[in-house]
C-alpha positions as CSV (number, residue, x, y, z in Angstrom):
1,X,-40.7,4.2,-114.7
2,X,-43.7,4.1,-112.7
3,X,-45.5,7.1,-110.4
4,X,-47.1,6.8,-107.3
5,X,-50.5,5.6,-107.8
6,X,-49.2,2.2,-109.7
7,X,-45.8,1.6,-107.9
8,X,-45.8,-1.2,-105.2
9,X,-46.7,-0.6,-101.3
10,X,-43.7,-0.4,-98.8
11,X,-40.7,-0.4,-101.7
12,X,-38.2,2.3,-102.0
13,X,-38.3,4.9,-105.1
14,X,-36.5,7.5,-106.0
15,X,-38.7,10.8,-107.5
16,X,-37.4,11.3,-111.1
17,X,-39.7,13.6,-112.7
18,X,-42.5,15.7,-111.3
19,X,-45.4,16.8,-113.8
20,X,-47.3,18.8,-111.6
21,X,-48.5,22.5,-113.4
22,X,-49.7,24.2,-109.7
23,X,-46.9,25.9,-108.6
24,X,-48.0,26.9,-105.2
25,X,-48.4,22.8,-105.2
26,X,-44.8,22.3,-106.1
27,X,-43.5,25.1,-103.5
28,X,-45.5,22.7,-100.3
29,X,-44.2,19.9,-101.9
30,X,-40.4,21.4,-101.9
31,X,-40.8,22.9,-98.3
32,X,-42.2,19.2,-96.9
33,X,-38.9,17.6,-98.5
34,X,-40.6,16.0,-101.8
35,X,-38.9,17.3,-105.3
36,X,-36.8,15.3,-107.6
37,X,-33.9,12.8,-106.1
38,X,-36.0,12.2,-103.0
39,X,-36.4,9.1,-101.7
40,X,-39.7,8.0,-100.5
41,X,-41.9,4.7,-99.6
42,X,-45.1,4.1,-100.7
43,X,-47.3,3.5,-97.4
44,X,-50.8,3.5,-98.4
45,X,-53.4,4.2,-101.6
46,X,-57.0,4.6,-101.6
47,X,-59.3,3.5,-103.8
48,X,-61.2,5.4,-106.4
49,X,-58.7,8.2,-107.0
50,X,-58.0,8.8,-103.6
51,X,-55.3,9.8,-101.6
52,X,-51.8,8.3,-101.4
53,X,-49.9,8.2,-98.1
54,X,-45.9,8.4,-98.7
55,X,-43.4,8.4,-96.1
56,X,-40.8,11.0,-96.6
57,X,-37.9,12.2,-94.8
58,X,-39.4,10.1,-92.0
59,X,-42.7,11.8,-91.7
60,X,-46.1,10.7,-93.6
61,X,-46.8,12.5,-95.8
62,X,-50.5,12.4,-98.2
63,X,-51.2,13.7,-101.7
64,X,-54.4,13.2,-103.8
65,X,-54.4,10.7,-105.9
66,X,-54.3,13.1,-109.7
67,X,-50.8,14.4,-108.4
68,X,-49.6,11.5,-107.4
69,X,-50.4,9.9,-111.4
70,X,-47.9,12.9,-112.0
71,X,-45.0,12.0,-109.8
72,X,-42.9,9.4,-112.1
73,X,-40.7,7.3,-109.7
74,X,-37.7,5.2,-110.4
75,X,-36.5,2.3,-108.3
76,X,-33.6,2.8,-105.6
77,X,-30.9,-0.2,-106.1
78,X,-29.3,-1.0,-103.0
């Protein structure tokens, strides 16, 4: 599995595991649509640690680039 920070630009994943220890950071996560079994496409990184833009549910959606090393990602067959 891969997370977000080393998974390729513009492929479909699926969200398998999410390591993230802030739970206020989990709840905004949940209420914009990403938890586990959520599809999502990698749009954009930034370099140096920076943020990742993801595309979600149809809307863009960005995450810093330490929580997005802690989103493991598998890839969607089909």
């Amino acid at each position: 599995m891969v997370n977000i920070k080393t998974g390729c630009l513009n492929k479909c994943y699926t969200v398998k595991y999410m390591n993230i220890e802030n739970d206020n950071l989990v709840q905004r996560l949940n209420a914009l649509g990403l938890n586990i079994g959520t599809n999502l496409k990698i749009k954009q990184r930034c370099l140096f640690k920076g943020p990742c833009i993801l595309e979600v549910n149809g809307q863009n959606l960005s995450i810093r680039g330490y929580d997005a090393c802690q989103i493991l990602l598998e890839d969607t067959h089909g």
